[in-house]
C-alpha positions in Angstrom: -187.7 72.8 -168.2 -187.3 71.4 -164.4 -189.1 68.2 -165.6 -186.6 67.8 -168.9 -183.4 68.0 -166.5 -185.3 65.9 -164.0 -185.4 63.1 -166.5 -181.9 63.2 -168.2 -180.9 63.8 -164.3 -182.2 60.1 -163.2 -181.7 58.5 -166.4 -177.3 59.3 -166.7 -177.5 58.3 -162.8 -179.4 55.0 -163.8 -177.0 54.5 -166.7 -173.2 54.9 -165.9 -172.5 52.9 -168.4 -173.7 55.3 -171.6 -170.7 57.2 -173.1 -173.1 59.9 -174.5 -176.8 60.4 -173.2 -179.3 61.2 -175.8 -182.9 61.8 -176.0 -185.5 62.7 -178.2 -188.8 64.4 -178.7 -189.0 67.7 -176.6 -191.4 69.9 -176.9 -190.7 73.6 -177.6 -193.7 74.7 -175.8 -193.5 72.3 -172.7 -189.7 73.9 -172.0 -191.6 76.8 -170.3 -189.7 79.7 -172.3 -189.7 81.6 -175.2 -186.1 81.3 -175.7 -184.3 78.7 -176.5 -182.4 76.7 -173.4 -178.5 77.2 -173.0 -175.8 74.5 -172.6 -175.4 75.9 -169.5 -179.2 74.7 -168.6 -177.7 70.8 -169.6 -174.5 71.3 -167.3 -176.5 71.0 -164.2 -178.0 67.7 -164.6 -175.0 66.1 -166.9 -171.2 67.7 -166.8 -169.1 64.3 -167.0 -169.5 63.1 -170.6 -171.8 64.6 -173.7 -175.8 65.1 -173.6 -177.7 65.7 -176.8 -182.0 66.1 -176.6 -183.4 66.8 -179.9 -186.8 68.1 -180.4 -190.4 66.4 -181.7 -189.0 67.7 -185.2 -185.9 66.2 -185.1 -184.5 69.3 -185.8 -183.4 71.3 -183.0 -180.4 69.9 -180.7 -179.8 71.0 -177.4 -176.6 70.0 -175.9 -174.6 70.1 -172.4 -170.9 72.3 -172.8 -169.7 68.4 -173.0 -171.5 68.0 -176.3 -170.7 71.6 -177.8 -166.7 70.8 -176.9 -167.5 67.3 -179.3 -168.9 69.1 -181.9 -166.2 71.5 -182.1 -163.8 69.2 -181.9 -165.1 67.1 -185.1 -165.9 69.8 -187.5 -162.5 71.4 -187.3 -162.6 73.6 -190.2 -165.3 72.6 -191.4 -168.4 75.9 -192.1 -169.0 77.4 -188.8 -172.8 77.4 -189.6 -172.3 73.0 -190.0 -175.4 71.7 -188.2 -176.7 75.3 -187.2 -174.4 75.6 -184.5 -175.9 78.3 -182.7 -173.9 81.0 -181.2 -174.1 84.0 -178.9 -174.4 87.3 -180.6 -172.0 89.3 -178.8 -169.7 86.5 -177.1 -169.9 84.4 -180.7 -169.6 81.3 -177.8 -172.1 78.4 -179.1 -175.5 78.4 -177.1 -175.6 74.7 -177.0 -178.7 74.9 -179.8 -178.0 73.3 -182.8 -181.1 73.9 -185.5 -179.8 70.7 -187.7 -178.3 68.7 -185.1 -178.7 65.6 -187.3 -175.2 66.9 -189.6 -173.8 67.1 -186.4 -174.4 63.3 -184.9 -174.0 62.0 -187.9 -169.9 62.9 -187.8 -169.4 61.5 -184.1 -168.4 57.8 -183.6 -170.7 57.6 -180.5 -173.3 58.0 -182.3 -172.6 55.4 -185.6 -171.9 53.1 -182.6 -175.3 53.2 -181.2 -176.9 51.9 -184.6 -176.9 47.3 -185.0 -178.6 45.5 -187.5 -180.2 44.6 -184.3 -181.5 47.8 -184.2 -182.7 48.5 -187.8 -184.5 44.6 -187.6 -186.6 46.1 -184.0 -187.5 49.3 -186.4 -188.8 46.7 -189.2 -190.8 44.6 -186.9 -192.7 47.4 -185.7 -193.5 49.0 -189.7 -194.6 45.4 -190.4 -196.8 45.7 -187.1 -198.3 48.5 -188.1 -199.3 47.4 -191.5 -196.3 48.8 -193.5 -195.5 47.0 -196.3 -192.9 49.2 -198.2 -190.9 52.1 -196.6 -189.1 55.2 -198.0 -186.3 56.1 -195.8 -185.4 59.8 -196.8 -182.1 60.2 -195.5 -179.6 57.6 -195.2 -176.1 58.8 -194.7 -174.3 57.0 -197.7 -172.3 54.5 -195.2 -175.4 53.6 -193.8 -177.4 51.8 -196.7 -175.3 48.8 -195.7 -177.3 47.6 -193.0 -180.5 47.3 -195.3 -177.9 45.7 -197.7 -177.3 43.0 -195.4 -181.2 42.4 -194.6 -182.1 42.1 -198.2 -179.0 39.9 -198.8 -180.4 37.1 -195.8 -183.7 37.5 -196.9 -184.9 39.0 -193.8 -186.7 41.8 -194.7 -190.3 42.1 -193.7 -190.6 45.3 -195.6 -189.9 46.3 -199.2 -187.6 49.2 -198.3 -186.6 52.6 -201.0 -184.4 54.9 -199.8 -182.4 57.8 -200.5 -179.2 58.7 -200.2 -178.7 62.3 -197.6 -177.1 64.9 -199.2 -175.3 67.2 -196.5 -174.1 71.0 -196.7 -170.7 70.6 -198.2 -170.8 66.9 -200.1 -168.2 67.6 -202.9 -169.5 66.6 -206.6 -166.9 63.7 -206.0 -169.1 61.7 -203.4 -171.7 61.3 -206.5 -169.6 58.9 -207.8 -170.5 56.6 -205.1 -174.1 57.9 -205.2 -174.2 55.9 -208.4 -172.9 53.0 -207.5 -175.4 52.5 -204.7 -177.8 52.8 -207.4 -176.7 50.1 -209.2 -176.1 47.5 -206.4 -179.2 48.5 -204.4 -182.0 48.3 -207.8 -184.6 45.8 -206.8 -188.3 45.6 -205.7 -186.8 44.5 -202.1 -184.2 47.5 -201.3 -183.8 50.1 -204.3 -181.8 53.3 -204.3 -182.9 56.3 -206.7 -183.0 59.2 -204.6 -181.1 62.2 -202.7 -182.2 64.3 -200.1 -181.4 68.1 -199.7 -182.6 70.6 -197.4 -183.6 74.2 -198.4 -184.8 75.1 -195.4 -185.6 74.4 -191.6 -188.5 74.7 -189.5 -191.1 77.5 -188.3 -191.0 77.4 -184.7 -187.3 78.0 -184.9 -187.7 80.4 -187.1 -185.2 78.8 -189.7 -187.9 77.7 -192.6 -187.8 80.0 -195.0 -190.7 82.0 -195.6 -191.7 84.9 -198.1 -193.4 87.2 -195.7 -191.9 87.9 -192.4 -192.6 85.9 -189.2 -195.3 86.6 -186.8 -193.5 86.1 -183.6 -190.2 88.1 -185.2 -190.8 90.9 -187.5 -187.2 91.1 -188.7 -186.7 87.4 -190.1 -187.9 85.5 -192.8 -185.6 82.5 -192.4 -182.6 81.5 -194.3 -182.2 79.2 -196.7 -179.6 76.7 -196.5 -178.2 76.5 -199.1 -177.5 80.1 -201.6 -180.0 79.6 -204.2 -177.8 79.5 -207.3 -175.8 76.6 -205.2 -179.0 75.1 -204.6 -180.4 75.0 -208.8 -176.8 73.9 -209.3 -177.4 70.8 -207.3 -180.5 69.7 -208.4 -179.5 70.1 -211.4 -176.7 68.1 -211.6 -178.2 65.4 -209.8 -181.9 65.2 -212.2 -178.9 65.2 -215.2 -177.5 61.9 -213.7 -180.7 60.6 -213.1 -181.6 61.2 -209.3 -185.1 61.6 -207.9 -184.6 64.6 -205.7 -186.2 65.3 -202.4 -186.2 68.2 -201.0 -186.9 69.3 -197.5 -189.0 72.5 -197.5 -191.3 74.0 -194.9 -191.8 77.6 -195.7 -193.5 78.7 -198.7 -190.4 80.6 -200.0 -188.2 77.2 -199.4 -191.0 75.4 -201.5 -191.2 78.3 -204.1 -187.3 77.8 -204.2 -187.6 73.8 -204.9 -189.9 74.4 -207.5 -188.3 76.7 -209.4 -185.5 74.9 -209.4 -187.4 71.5 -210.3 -188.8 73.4 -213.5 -185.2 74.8 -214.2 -183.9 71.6 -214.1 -186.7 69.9 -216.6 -186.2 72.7 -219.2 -182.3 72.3 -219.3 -182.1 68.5 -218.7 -185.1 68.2 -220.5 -185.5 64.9 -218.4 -189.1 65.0 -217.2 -190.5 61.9 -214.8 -188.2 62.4 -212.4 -190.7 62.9 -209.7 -188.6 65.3 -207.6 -190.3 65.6 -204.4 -191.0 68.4 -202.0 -191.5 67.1 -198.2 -193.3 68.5 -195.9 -194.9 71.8 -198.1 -196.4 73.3 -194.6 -196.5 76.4 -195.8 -197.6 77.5 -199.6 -198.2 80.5 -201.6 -201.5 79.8 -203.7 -199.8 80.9 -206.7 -197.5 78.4 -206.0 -200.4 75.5 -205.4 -201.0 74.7 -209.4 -197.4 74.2 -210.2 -196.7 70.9 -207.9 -199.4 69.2 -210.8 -197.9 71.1 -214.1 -194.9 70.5 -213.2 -195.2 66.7 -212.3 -193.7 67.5 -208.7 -195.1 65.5 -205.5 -195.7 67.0 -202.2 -195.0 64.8 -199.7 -196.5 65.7 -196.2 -197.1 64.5 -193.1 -200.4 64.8 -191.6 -199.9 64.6 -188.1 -197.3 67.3 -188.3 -200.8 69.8 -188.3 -202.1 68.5 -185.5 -203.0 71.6 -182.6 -201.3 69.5 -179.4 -198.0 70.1 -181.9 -198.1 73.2 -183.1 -198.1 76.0 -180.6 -195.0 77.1 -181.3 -195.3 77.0 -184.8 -198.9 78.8 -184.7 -196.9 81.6 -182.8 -194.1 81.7 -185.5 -196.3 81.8 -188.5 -199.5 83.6 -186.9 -203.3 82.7 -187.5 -204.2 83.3 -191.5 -201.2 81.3 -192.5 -202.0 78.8 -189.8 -205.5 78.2 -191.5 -204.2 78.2 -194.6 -201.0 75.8 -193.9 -201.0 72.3 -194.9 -203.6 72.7 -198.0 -204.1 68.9 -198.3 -207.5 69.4 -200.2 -206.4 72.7 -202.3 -203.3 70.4 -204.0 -205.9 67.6 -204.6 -208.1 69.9 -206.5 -205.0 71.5 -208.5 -204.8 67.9 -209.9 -201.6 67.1 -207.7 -200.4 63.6 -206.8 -200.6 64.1 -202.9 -198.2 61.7 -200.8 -198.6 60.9 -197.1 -195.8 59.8 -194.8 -195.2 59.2 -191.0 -192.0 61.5 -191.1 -190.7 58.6 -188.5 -188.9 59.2 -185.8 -190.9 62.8 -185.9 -193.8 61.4 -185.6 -195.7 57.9 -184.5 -194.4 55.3 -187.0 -198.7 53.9 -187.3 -199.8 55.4 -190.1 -203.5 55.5 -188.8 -202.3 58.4 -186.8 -201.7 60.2 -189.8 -204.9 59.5 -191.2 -207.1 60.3 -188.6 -205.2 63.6 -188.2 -206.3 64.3 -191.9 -209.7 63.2 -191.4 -210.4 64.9 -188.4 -208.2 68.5 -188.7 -209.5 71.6 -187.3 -209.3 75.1 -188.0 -208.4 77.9 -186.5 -211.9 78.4 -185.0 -212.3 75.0 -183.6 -214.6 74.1 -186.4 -213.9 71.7 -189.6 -211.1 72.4 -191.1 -212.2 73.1 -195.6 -208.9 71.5 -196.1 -209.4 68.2 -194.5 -209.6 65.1 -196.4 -212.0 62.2 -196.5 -211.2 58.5 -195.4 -210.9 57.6 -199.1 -208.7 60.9 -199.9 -206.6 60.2 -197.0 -206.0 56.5 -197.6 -205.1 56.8 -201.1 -202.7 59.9 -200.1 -200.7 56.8 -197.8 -201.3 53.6 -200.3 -201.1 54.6 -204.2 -200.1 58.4 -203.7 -196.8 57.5 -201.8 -196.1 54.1 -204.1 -196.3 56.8 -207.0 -194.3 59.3 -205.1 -191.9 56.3 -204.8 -191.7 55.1 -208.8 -194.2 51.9 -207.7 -197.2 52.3 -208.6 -197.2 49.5 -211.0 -196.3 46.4 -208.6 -198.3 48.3 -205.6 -200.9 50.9 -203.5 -203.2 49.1 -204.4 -205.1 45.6 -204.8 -205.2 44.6 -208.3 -204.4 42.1 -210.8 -201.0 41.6 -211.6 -199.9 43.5 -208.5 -197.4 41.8 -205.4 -199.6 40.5 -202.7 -198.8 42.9 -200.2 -201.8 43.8 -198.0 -203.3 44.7 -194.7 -205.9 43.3 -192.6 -207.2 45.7 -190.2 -210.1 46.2 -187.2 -212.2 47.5 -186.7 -213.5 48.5 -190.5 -212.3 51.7 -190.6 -215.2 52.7 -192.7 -217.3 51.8 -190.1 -215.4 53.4 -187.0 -215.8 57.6 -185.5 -213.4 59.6 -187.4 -212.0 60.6 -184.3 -211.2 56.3 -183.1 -209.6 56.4 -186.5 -206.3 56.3 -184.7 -206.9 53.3 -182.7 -207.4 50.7 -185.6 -205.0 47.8 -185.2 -203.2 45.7 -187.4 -204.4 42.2 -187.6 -202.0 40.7 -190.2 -199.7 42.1 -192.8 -198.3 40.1 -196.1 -195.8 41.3 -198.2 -194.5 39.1 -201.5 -197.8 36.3 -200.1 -195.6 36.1 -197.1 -197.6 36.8 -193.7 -195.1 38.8 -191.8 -196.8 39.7 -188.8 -200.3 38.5 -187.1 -201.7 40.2 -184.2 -200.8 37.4 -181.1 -204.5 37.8 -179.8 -206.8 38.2 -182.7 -204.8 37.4 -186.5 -204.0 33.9 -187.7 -201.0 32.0 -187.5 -197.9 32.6 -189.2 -196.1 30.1 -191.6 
């Protein structure tokens, strides 16, 4: 923890300037204790204006008293729980935690004045440098789809983008509405709008994913959920009535048993079927639960380097070893017949998808051997080209290289084919083309673009 107030010390010294300081990707582990810091632990590097560090997950918030008086002050009377606010037991004082601190920034003008067009071009660039030729943002706050808006109306973007629209605890039935009409002015092959995201659950090593047999490292919890689960069904099923893919965050096996009951629900009273409602992340599963992702045409959507053992100490802790060999059954959904889906889970993880990839290729197990559920190159590519353009309703126009398909593509070196498993990470971009356009070229080694 000395090193984490070390940094935000000499960073809000070297920037006056900042009216909130924020920073991301802690690591649980690397804070040195099994509990959770306080606010208290922020005050005495920051006390003059509001500090927020969020975790590698993007999950967990940990703010200075500065922050916790900001959040307080914009959720008025709004549910106590909002954003996980975290309080103290006995003193019912917040902590300074907050397990979902992403409902929280998203309500405070400091923090919608930190995001430019500028901003969301420099995120662009870099997907297109990394071989990225279509993106599915999950969770775009609905006064946020403007600045893709804007892009696609100047022609300037270098990636075909499909997004959905975030679904917070507490958006009133009204707001879908508007949900609609972003569907229909957003409905192209350059920026298209089809889908909301929900959350069911949180994550292990904070013991807030929801799980159906108690946690390892506490005896007494299996996680909440977020939302009741009649509130929950009710949801989804209004929104797969109107016509929404849904995507639903879920890490425990209980949150994904949850999802997919209420997926199936939803297709026998809608009887709508297609939808492709999505389950990200699927961390944990029940193997009774395994076969019903394919009969019930349901995608899991997971991210790769999410298993990977520099990562996951906490999160071993939380769930303990048997479910930590079992978790993230890449190979046991492929042989159910499921359509697997990789993704980056960006900013969580490193935007280059080879990352991801070699993390599939190359996963352990508990015993420092091969891991059964590990994935060939082939298995692991397709999982990031044709599984996530089906997981995104493109299959048709893109994946893969075919006839009658856009001309977006990749160039890449070394072969990957040809490379270790383990240098699988390091394969670079050379050029990327999206709609026969070369968007980017490596300066040293691809060919000129235009």
């Amino acid at each position: 923890m000395l090193e984490v107030q070390r940094r935000v010390r000499e960073y809000a010294h070297a920037h006056p300037e900042e009216e909130v300081i924020v920073g991301h990707g802690f690591d649980y582990a690397a804070l040195g204790t099994e509990e959770l810091p306080s606010a208290q632990d922020l005050d005495t590097t920051v006390y003059d204006r509001p500090v927020l560090l969020t975790s590698w997950d993007g999950h967990t918030g940990w703010g200075n008293s500065r922050f916790v008086e900001r959040a307080q002050s914009v959720l008025g009377r709004r549910r106590r729980d909002f954003g996980g606010m975290q309080r103290d037991p006995k003193t019912r004082k917040p902590t300074g935690i907050f397990t979902e601190s992403f409902d929280i920034t998203a309500l405070l003008p400091e923090f919608a004045r930190r995001r430019s067009i500028e901003g969301l071009e420099r995120i662009l660039t870099a997907a297109s440098g990394y071989g990225i030729t279509t993106g599915f943002d999950v969770q775009v706050p609905l006064d946020s789809l403007d600045g893709y808006e804007q892009l696609r109306n100047r022609n300037a973007l270098p990636v075909r983008i499909r997004a959905a629209i975030y679904h917070p605890p507490g958006t009133p039935k009204e707001n879908y509405t508007a949900f609609m009409n972003a569907v229909a002015k957003a409905h192209d092959d350059w920026f298209g709008v089809g889908a909301v995201k929900l959350y069911i659950d949180g994550v292990q090593e904070t013991g807030t994913a929801a799980l159906l047999e108690p946690y390892a490292n506490d005896p007494a919890s299996r996680g909440k959920t977020v939302y009741p689960v009649s509130e929950y069904e009710a949801i989804v099923l209004d929104l797969d009535r109107r016509g929404f893919q849904v995507l639903t965050h879920a890490c425990g096996d209980r949150g994904v048993r949850i999802a997919l009951d209420a997926y199936e629900k939803a297709a026998t009273v809608n009887r709508m079927l297609g939808r492709r409602h999505r389950i990200e992340h699927c961390e944990n599963l029940s193997e009774k639960d395994l076969p019903r992702f394919a009969q019930l045409g349901i995608v899991p959507c997971m991210m790769p380097r999410h298993s990977a053992p520099e990562l996951t100490r906490r999160w071993r802790e939380a769930v303990g070893p048997d479910r930590t060999d079992r978790a993230f059954p890449w190979k046991r959904l492929l042989e159910t017949g499921a359509r697997l889906a990789f993704a980056s889970d960006w900013p969580v993880a490193e935007l280059n998808p080879w990352v991801g990839v070699g993390a599939a290729v190359t996963r352990l197990g508990g015993d420092g051997k091969a891991s059964p559920l590990r994935l060939s190159l082939p298995e692991a590519l397709r999982a990031y080209t044709l599984g996530a353009a089906y997981a995104s309703h493109c299959e048709t126009t893109r994946g893969s290289l075919a006839v009658g398909k856009y001309a977006d593509l990749v160039v890449v070196a070394p072969d990957p084919f040809e490379a270790p498993p383990e240098r699988l990470a390091d394969t670079r971009t050379v050029a990327t083309v999206v709609d026969a356009r070369m968007v980017f070229a490596d300066p040293e080694n691809g060919p000129k673009v235009g």
